[in-house]
C-alpha positions, 0 to 999 in steps of 0.5 A: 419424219423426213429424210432427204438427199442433196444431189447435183454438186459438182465443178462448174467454172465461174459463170457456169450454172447448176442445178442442185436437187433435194429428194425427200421421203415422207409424206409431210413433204408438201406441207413443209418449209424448204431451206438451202443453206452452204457453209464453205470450208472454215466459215459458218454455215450460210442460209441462201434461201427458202420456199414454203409450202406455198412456194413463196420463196425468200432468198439471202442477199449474196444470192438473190437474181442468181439462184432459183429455188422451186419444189415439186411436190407430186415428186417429193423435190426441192430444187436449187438453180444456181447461175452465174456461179461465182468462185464465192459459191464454192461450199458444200450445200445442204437442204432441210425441212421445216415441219410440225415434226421437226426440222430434218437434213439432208447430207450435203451436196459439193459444189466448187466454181472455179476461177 
């Protein structure tokens, strides 16, 4: 089993950057599927992208030369690099873990981009 936690979020003003953090436990880490994904308030929730155990990574269309996501697994750690920040990038972000297990959650992390 995986348990993870979003961490990072914040205000930021458009055009700013952030930097969101997924901490995970557990020892399938490293062979796991990283996806982000957002859901702003009254919308469904959004996938932004992934990076594989390979760190191969794959990015949504709305984000895509704007955020960055990279792991490092001697550290359990995905991370979410967020520039350019538009007030359309306001949502709550989520990680998760794709493994033979299961796919586990993290909480989710606020992140507001102001006009």
């Amino acid at each position: 089993q995986v348990q993870l936690a979003e961490s990072g979020g914040g205000l930021v003003q458009a055009g700013g950057s952030l930097t969101l953090s997924c901490a995970a436990s557990g020892s399938s880490f490293s062979l796991s599927v990283i996806d982000w994904y957002r859901q702003a308030p009254g919308k469904q929730r959004e996938w932004v992208g992934n990076i594989g155990s390979d760190a191969y990574t794959v990015y949504s269309n709305s984000v895509r030369g704007r955020f960055t996501i990279s792991r490092d697994n001697s550290k359990n750690m995905a991370y979410l690099q967020m520039n350019s920040l538009k007030t359309e990038d306001t949502a709550v972000y989520y990680c998760s873990a794709s493994t033979s297990r299961g796919t586990f959650w993290g909480q989710g992390t606020q992140v507001t981009v102001s006009s």
